[in-house]
C-alpha positions in Angstrom: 9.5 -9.8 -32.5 6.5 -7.8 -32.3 5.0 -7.7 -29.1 2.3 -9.3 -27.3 -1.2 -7.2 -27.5 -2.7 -7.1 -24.3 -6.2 -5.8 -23.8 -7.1 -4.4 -20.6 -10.5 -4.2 -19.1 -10.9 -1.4 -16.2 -7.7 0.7 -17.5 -8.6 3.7 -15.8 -9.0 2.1 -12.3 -6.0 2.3 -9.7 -4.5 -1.6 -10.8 -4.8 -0.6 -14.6 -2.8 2.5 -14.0 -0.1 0.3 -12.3 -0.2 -1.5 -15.7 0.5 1.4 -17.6 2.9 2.7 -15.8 4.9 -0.8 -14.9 3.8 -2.6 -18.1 3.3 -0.3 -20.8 6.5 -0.4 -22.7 6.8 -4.5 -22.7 2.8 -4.6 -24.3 0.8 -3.5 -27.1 -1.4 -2.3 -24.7 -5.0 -1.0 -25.4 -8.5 -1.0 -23.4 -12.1 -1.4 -23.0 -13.0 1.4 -20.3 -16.1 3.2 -19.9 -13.9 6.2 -20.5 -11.1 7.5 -22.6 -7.1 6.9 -21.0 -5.0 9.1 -22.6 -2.2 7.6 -24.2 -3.5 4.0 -24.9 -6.7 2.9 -27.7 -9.6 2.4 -25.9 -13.0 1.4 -26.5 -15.4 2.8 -24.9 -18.3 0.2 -23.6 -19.7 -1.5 -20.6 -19.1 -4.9 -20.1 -22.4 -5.9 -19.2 -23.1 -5.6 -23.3 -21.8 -8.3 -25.2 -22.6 -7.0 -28.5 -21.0 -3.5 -27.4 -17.3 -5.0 -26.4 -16.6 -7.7 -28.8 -15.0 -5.1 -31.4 -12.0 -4.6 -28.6 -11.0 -8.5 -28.2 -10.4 -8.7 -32.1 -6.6 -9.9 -33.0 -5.6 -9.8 -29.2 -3.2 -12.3 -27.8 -4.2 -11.9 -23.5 -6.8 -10.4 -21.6 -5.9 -9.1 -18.4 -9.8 -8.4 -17.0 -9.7 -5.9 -14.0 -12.8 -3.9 -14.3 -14.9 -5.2 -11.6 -17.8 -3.5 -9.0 -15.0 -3.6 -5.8 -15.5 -2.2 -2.2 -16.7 -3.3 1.2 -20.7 -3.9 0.6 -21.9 -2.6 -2.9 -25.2 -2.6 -3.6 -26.1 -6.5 -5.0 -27.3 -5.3 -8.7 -23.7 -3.4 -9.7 -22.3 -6.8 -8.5 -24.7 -8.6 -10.6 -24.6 -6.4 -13.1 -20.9 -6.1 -13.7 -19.2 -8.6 -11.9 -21.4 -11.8 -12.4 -22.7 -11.1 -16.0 -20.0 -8.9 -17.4 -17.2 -11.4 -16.0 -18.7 -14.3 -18.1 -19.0 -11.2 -21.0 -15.7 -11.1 -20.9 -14.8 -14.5 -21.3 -17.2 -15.0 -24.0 -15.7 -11.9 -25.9 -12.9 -13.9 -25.7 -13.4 -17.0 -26.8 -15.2 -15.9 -29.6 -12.3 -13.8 -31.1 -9.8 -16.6 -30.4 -7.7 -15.0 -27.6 -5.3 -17.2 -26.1 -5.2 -16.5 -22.4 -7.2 -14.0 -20.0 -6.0 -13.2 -16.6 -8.7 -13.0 -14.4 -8.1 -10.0 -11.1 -9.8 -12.3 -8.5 -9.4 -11.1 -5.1 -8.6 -12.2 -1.5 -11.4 -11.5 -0.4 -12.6 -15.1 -1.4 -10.9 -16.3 1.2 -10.4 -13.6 3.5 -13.7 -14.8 6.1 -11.1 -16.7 7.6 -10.2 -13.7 9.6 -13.2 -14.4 11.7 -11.5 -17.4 13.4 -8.1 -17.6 15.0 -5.0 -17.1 13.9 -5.6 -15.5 11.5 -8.3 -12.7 13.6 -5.2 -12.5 15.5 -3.0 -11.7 12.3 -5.5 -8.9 10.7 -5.9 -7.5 14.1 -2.0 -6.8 14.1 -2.3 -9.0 17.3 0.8 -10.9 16.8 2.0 -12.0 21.1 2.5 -16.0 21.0 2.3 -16.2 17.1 5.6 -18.3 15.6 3.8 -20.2 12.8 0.5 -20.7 11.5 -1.3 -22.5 8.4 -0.7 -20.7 5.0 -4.1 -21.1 2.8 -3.2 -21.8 -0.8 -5.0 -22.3 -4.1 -6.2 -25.8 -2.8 -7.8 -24.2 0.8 -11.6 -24.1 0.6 -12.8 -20.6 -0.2 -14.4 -18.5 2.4 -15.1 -15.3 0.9 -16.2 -12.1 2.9 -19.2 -10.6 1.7 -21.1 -10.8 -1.6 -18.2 -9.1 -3.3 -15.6 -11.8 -2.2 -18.6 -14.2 -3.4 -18.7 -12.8 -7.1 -14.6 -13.1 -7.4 -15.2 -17.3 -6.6 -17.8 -17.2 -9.3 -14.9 -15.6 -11.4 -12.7 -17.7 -10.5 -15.6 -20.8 -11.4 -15.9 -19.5 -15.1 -12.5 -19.2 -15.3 -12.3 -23.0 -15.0 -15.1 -23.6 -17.0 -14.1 -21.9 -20.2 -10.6 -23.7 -19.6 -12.3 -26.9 -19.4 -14.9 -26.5 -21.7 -12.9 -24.0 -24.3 -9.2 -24.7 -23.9 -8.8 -20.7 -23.3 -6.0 -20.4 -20.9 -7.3 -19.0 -17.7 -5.0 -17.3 -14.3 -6.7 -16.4 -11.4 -5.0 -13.4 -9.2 -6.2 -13.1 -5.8 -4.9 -9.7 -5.5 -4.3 -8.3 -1.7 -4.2 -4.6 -0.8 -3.1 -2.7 -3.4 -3.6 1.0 -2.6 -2.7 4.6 -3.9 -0.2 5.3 -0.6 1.5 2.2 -2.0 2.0 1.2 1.5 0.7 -0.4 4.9 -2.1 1.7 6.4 -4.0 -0.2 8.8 -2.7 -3.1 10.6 -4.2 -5.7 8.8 -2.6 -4.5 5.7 0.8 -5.6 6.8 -0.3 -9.4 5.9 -2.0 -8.7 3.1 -0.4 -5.8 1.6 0.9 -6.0 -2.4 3.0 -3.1 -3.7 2.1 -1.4 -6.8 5.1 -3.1 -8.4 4.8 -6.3 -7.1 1.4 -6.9 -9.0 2.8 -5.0 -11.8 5.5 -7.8 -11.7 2.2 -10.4 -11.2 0.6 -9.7 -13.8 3.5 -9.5 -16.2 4.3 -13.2 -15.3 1.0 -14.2 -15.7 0.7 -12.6 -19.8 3.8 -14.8 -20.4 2.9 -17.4 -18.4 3.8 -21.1 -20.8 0.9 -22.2 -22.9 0.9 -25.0 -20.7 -0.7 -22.7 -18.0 -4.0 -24.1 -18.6 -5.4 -23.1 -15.7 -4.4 -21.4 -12.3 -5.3 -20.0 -9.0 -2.4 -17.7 -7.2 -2.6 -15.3 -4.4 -0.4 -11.6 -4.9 0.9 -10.2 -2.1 4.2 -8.9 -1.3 6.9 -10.9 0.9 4.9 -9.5 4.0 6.6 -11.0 7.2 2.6 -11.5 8.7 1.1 -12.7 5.8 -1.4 -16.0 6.0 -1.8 -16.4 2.1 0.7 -18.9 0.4 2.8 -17.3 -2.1 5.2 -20.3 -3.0 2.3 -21.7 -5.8 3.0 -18.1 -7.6 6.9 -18.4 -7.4 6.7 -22.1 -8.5 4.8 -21.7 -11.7 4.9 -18.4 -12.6 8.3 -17.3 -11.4 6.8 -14.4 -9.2 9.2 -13.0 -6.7 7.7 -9.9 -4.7 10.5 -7.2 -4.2 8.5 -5.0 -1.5 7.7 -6.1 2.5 5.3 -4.8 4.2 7.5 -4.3 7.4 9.6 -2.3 5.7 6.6 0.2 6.6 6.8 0.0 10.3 
């Protein structure tokens, strides 16, 4: 059975590496980087050009679209430039060349401005005296992102829908947590938001060969992290996810 081709958008950044590395022998992988990754095809573009990228979404079965403007305040015309116009780029790319699915690397940080209020200042703060239980936000909680960057991953997350709607293109929205290149806890708010390397490895594999029925879906990635306030149980349910790693296993 051959296997499924799988084009990756930001190969070169720290999550596409985790794809290579976790994923590389289960996909025909190749990528459209603004650079060269040795080992895999890649073209070379910018996603902000339309005309430039199309060539790379020809006879490919899933998208996995990581390449995005990331950190805690960049300036408002990278996020534009790439995030807002070169996430609907993508999408376009792929509905034109008939793709069946694209996997969308939303973040938490569409939600994360509940940190501002309690418990859940409490939980980031690693302030965790008198906390049993507390409310899990899931796919259905209204977003609150942090910052213009968590703002562009909800309108990611909105085109998503629409070309599902609108296109039938199947469409799965990761809210990725901390993934970092220690692969571990470093601060204490990481240890509810944490996700291992492998963990979204394992993510993102579930979400390629997600069932056509899979229309359309919102699910947060983090590991099995004994503080964490983002619902994991919507992943598990439909996609089969089932982190391996904990963040207390860091303590």
């Amino acid at each position: 059975m051959p296997q499924t081709k799988v084009l990756v958008t930001g190969l070169s950044g720290l999550i596409g590496g985790v794809v290579r590395r976790h994923l590389g022998a289960t996909y025909d992988l190749s990528g459209l980087n603004r650079s060269d990754v040795p080992g895999v095809p890649v073209l070379r573009a910018d996603i902000t050009d339309l005309d430039a990228i199309r060539p790379a979404f020809v006879g490919v079965d899933v998208v996995v679209h990581l390449a995005a403007r990331a950190g805690a305040n960049p300036p408002w015309d990278e996020i534009v430039s790439t995030n807002l116009v070169g996430t609907r780029n993508v999408f376009e790319a792929a509905r034109e060349a008939g793709v069946k699915r694209v996997v969308f690397a939303s973040s938490g940080a569409t939600v994360s401005g509940y940190e501002r209020d309690s418990p859940y200042a409490e939980i980031a703060a690693g302030k965790y005296a008198g906390l049993t239980t507390w409310p899990r936000l899931t796919d259905e909680s209204p977003m609150r992102p942090a910052g213009l960057y968590g703002a562009s991953k909800v309108w990611g997350e909105a085109v998503a829908r629409h070309y599902a709607d609108a296109y039938g293109l199947s469409a799965i929205c990761l809210r990725i947590g901390a993934v970092n290149r220690d692969d571990r806890p470093l601060v204490p708010r990481e240890f509810s938001v944490w996700c291992s390397q492998r963990d979204i490895a394992q993510m993102i594999g579930r979400a390629i060969d997600a069932l056509p029925s899979v229309r359309f879906g919102v699910f947060f990635v983090v590991s099995d992290n004994r503080w964490s306030y983002r619902d994991i149980e919507h992943g598990r349910a439909v996609l089969g996810y089932e982190p391996r790693d904990r963040a207390e296993d860091h303590r």
